[in-house]
C-alpha positions in Angstrom: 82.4 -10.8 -131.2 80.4 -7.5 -129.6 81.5 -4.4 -130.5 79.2 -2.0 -129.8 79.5 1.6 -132.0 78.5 4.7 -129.8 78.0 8.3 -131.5 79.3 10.9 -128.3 76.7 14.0 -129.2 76.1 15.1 -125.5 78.1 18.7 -125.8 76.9 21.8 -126.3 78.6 23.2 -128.8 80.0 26.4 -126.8 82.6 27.2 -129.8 80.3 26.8 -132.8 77.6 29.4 -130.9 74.8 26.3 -132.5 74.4 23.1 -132.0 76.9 20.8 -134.1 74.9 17.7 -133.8 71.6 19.8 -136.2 73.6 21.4 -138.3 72.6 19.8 -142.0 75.2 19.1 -144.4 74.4 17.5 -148.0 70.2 17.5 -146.8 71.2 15.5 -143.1 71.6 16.6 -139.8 75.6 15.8 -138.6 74.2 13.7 -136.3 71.7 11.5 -138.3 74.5 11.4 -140.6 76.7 9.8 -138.2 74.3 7.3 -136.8 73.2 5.8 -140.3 77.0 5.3 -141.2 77.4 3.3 -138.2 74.4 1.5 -138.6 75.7 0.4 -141.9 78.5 -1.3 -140.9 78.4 -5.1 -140.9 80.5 -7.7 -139.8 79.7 -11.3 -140.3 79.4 -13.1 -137.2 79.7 -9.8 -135.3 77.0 -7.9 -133.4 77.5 -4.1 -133.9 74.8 -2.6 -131.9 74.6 1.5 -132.6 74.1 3.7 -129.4 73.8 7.6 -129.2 74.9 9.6 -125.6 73.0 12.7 -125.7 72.7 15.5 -123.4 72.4 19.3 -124.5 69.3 19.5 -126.9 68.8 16.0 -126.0 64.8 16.3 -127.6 65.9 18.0 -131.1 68.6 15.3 -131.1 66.1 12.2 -130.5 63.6 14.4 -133.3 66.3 14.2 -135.9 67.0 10.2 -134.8 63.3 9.4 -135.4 62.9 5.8 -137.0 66.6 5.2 -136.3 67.1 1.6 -134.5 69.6 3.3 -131.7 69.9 2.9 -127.9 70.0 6.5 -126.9 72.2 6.8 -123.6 71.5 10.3 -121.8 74.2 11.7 -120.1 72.6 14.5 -118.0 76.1 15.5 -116.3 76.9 16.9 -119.7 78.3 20.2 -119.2 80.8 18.4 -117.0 82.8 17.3 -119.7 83.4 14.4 -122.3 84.1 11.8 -120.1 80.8 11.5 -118.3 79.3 10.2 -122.4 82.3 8.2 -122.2 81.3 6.6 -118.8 77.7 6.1 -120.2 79.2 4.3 -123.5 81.1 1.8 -121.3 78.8 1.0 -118.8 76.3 0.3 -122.0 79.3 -1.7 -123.5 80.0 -3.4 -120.6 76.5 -4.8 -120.1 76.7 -6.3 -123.3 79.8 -8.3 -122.7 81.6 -6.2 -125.3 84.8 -7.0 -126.4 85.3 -3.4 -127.4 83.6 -0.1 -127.8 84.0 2.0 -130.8 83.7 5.7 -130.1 82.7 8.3 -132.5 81.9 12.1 -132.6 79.5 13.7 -134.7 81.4 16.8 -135.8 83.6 14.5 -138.5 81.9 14.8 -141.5 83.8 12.1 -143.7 83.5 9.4 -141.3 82.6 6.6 -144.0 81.8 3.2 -143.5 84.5 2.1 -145.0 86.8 3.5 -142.7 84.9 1.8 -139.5 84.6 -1.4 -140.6 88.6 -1.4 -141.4 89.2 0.1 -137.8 86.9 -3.1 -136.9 89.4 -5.6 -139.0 92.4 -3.9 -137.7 91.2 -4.7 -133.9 90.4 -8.4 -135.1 93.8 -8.6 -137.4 96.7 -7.0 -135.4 95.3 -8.3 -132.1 96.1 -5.0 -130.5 93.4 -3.9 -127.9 93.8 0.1 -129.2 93.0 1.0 -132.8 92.9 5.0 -133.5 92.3 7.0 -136.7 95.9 8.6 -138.3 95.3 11.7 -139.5 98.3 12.4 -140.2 101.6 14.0 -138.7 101.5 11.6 -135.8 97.9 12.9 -134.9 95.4 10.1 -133.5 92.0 10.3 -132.7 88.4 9.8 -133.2 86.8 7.4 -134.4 88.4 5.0 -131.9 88.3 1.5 -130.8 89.3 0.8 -127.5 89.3 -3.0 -126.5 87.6 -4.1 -123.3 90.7 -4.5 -121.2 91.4 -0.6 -121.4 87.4 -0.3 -120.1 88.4 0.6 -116.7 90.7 2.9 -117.7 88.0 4.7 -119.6 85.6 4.9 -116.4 88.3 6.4 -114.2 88.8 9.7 -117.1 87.1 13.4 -115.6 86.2 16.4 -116.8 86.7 17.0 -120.3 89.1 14.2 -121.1 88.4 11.1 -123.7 89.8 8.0 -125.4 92.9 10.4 -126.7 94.6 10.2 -123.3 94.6 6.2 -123.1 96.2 6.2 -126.5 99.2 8.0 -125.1 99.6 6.0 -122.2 99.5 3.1 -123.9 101.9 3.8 -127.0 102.5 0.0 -127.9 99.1 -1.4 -127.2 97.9 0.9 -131.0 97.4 0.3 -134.4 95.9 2.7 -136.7 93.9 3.3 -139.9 94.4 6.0 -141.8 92.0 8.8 -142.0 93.2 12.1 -142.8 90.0 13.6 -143.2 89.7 13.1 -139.5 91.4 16.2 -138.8 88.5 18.4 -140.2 85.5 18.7 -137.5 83.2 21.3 -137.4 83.9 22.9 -134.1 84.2 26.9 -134.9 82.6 28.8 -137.0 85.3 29.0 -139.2 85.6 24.8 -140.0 81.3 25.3 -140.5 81.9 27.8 -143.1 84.7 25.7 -144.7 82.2 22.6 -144.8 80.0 24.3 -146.8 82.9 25.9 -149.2 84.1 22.5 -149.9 
């Protein structure tokens, strides 16, 4: 099975006044921090290629990559939103034969390897093509695995829009894994200062 793991770090951080993907937390940069988790996960018998869509700060980003073994996927339509990384991922995926993509931010600190290899088992166990994060209070997200059949639906999103609006139109196709530290990402100044007061 191919299910490729892609880290969306293209924005530019308008609410945070800095950019997310540098900040360092616990001696890494957010991003860096990301990319290793996913580059931990194994699956026997799977192939879990890592890729990175950047776009704002795209050289600082690949400087803080360095000796990483990532694809990096520039996405120089950026400012237009999330769904042009998304696009990028897909396209990627797609030319891989992937069965899915799994999509992750690099503003969620507490994203552990762990929790991605069960959203990986969860896609191969329940047999549903959707597996989201719970965080709780009915609230899904990020990270996300979105099977291959819901790929078109992903390459038709604009503007700012991502994975969250296929998992409403498609209530019954979703399983989840719970993740309740999910709902923490450092987007304002306000969630940075609470990162570092935790």
């Amino acid at each position: 099975m191919v299910l490729p793991l892609v880290i969306l770090a293209a924005g530019g951080s308008s609410r945070l006044g800095q950019p997310k993907q540098l900040i360092v937390f616990e001696g890494k940069t957010l991003l860096r921090r990301v990319v290793e988790t996913a580059l931990a996960v194994e699956k026997a018998g799977w192939e879990t290629p890592v890729g990175v869509v950047l776009g704002a700060n795209s050289n600082a980003c690949r400087e803080t990559l360095n000796g990483l073994p990532v694809v990096i996927l520039e996405n120089s339509d950026w400012p237009e939103g999330l769904a042009g990384s998304v696009h990028r991922a897909v396209t990627w995926a797609t030319k891989q034969g992937a069965d899915g993509l799994l999509l992750l931010l690099c503003d969620q600190p507490f994203v552990t390897v762990e929790l991605l290899q069960n959203i990986l088992e969860t896609f191969r166990e329940s047999g549903q093509p959707l597996v989201a994060s719970d965080y709780g209070n009915g609230v899904r997200g990020v990270p996300v695995l979105v099977g291959n059949r819901f790929f078109a639906e992903l390459q038709i999103l604009g503007g700012d829009r991502g994975a969250q609006s296929v998992l409403r139109s498609f209530p019954n196709a979703l399983a989840t894994v719970s993740f309740p530290e999910g709902q923490f990402d450092v987007d304002t100044p306000e969630s940075l200062r609470l990162l570092f007061e935790r």
